[in-house]
C-alpha positions as CSV (number, residue, x, y, z in Angstrom):
1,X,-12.9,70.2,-127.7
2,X,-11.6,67.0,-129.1
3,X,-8.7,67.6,-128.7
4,X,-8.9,68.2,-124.6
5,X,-11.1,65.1,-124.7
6,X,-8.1,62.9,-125.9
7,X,-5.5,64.7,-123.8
8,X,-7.5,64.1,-121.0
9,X,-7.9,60.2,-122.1
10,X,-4.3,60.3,-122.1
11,X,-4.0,62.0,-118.7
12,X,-6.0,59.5,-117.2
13,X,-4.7,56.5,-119.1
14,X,-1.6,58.0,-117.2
15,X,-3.1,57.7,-114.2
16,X,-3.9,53.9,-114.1
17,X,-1.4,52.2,-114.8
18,X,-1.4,49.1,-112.0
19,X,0.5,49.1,-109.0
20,X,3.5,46.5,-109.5
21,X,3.7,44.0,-107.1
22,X,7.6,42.4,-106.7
23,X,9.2,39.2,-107.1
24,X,11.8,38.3,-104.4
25,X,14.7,39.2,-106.7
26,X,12.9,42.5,-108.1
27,X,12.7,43.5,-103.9
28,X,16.3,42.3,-103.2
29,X,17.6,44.0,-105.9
30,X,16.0,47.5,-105.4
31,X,17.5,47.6,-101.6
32,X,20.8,46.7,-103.3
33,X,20.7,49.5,-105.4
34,X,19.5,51.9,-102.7
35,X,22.2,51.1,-100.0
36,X,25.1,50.8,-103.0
37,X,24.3,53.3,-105.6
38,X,22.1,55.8,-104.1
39,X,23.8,55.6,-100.4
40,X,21.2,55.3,-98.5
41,X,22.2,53.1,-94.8
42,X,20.5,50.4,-93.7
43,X,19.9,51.9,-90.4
44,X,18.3,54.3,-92.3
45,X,15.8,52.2,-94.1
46,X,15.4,50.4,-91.5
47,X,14.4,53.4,-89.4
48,X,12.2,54.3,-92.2
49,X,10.1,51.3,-92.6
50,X,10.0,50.8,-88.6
51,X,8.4,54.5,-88.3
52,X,6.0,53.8,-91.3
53,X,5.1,50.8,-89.6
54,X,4.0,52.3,-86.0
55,X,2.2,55.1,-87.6
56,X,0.2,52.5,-89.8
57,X,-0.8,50.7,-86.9
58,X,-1.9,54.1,-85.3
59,X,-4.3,54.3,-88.5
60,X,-5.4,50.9,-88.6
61,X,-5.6,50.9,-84.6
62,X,-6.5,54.2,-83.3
63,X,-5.6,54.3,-79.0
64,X,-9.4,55.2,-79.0
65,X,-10.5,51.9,-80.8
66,X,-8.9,49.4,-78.5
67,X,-10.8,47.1,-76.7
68,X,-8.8,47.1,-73.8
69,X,-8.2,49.3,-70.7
70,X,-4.6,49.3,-71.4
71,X,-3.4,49.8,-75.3
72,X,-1.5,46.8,-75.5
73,X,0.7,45.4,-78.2
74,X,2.8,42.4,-78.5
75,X,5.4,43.1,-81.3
76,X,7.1,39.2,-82.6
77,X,10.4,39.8,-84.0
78,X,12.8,37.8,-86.1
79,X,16.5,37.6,-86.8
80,X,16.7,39.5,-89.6
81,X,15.7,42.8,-91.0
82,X,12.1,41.9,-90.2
83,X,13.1,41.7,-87.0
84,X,14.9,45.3,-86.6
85,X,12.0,47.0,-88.6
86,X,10.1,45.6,-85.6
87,X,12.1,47.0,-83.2
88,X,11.9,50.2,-84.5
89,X,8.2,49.8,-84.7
90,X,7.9,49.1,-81.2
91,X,10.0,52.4,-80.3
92,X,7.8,54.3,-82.0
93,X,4.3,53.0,-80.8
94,X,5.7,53.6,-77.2
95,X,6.2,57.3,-78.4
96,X,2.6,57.3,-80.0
97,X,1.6,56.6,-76.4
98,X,0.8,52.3,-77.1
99,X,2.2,50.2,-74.3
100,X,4.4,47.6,-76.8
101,X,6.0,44.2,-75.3
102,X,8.3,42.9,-77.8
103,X,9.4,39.3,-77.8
104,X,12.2,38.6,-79.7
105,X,13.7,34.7,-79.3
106,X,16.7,34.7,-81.1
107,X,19.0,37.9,-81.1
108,X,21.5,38.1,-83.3
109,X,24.8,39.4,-82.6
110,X,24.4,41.9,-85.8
111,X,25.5,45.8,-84.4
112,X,22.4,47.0,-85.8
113,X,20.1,45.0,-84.3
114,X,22.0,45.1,-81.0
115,X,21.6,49.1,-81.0
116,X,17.9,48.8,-81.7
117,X,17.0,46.3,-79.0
118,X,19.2,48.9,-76.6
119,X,16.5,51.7,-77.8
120,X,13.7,49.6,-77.1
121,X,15.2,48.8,-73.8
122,X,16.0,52.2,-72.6
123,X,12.4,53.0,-73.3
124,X,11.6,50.6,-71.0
125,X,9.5,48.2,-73.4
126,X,9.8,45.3,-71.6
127,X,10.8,41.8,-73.5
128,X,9.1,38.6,-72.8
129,X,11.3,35.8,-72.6
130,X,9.0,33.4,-73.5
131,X,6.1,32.9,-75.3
132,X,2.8,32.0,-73.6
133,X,1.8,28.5,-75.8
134,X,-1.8,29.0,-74.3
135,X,-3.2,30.9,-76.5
136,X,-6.1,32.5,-74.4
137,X,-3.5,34.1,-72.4
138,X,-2.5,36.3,-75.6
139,X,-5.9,36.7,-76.5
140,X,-6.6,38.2,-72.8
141,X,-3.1,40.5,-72.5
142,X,-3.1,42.3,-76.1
143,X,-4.9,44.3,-78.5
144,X,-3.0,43.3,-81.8
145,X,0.2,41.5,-82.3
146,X,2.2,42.5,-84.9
147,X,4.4,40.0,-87.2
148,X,7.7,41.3,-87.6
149,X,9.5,37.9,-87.7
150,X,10.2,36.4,-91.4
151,X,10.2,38.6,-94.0
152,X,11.4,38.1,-98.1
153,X,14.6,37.1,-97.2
154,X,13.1,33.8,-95.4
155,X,12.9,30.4,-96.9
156,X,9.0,29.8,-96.2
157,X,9.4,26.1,-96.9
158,X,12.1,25.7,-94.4
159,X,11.2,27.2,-91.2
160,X,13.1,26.8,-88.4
161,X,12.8,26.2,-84.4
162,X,11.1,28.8,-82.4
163,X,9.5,30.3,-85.6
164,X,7.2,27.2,-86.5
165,X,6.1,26.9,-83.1
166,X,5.0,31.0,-82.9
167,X,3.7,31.0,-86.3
168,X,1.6,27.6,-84.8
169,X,0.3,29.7,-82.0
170,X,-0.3,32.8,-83.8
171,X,-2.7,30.6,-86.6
172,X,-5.4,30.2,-83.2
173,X,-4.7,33.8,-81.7
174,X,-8.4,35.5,-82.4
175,X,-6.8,39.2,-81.7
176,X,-5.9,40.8,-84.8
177,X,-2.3,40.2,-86.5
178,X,-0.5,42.9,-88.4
179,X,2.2,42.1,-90.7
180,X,5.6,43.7,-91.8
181,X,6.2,43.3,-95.5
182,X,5.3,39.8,-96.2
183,X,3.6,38.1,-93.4
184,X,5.3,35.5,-92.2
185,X,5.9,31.8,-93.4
186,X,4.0,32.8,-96.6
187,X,6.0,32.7,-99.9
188,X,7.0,36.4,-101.4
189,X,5.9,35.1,-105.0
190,X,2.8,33.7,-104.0
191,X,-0.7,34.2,-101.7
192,X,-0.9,31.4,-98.8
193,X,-3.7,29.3,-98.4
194,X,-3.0,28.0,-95.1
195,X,-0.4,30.0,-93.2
196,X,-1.2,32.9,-90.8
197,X,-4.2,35.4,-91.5
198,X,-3.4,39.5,-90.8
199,X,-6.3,41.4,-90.6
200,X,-3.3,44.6,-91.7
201,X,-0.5,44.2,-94.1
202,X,2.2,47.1,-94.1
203,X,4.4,46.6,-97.2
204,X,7.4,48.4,-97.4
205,X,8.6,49.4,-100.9
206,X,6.3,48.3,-102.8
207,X,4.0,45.2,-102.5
208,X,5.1,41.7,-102.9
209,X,3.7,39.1,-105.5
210,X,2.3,37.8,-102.3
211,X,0.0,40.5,-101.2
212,X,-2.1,40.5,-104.8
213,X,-4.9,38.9,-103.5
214,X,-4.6,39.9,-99.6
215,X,-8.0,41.4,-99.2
216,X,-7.6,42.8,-95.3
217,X,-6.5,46.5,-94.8
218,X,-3.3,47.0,-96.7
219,X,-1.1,49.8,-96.7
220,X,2.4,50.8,-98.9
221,X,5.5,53.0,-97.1
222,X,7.4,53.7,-100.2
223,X,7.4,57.3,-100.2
224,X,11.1,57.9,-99.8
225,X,12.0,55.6,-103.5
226,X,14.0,58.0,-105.5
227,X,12.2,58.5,-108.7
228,X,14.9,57.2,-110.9
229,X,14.0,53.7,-109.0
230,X,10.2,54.2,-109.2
231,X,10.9,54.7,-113.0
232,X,13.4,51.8,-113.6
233,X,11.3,49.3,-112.2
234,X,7.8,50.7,-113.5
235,X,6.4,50.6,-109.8
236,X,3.6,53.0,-110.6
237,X,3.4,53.9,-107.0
238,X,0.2,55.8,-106.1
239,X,0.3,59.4,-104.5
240,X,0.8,60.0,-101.0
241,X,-1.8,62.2,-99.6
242,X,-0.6,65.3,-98.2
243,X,2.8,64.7,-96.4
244,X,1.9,61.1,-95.5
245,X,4.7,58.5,-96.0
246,X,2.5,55.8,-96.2
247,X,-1.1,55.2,-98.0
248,X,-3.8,52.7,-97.8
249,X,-4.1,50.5,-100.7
């Protein structure tokens, strides 16, 4: 009998080890060994993350729990690979039957991105080509906008024209916000006192340093990590129920 007792204590001291939250280098450095050792594509992340995405917002947003008629979305999206992982995101909510706009101010000449916004655009998910500065009007035209615009890569203490301006707007917006990876302008190492608030955080990988104290609905896509990675960097990733690729944390 003692002796299951303590194999059991071990079993379960197994079992809780804490979810590791990354550093900016620890992230950087896992993609680096995904797309260069393990050969994984960064169109293929990126699909995998922008898919994981939609379906979190279908879980955190049923269609049945919007307050509007229509099932409005506004998807922001950045220059980099925030940015594409929002496009793919908005692709995918307009297959989950949402009605996505996607406003995306600066494109970048980057093929990837380019063959993403032609997706979204033979969808017919229209683009706005500006951003309303009144906020009300936001308020009044969407159910939840979702931050895809700066993500690890960005220098929070050096934000740039439109992107100060949005995030501005986006800090009086009362409809919920839902951000990709690390929501935008705060610091990956660090929670942020005065920056935007999400009401949903989707992080992709595994959690940032940032997200430790985030205490909205937060959910991990970080199914696909071969387990050689998960073992290297001592993620302790939870398990996925079923054959979900994300969870809620």
């Amino acid at each position: 009998m003692e002796k299951m007792n303590h194999s059991s204590a071990e079993a379960e001291a197994e079992t809780i080890e804490p979810l590791r939250y990354l550093s900016k280098g620890e992230a950087a450095a896992i993609e680096t060994e995904l797309l260069r050792d393990y050969k994984f594509g960064l169109q293929q992340l990126t699909e995998i993350w922008g898919q994981a995405c939609a379906l979190a917002i279908t879980k955190a947003y049923p269609l049945s729990s919007l307050s509007k008629k229509q099932p409005t979305v506004l998807v922001i999206c950045g220059p980099d690979q925030n940015g594409s992982i929002g496009l793919v995101c908005a692709r995918h909510l307009r297959m989950f039957e949402y009605e996505p706009t996607i406003y995306h101010p600066k494109r970048t000449t980057h093929s990837l991105h380019q063959d993403f916004t032609v997706q979204c655009e033979k969808m017919d998910i229209p683009f706005l080509s500006y951003l309303p500065t009144e906020v009300q009007l936001i308020n009044d035209a969407y159910n939840i906008v979702i931050d895809a615009m700066l993500g690890p890569e960005a220098d929070c203490a050096n934000i740039k024209e439109p992107y100060s301006v949005i995030l501005s707007t986006l800090k009086q917006v009362k409809i919920p916000i839902a951000s990709v990876d690390v929501p935008s302008g705060w610091d990956v190492e660090e929670p942020d006192q005065d920056g935007i608030s999400p009401e949903v955080l989707i992080s992709l990988t595994a959690p940032k340093k940032c997200a430790m104290s985030f205490s909205g609905k937060h959910f991990l896509a970080g199914r696909f990590l071969p387990y050689d990675i998960q073992k290297k960097y001592e993620l302790n990733l939870p398990d996925y129920p079923g054959t979900d690729c994300l969870i809620e944390l």
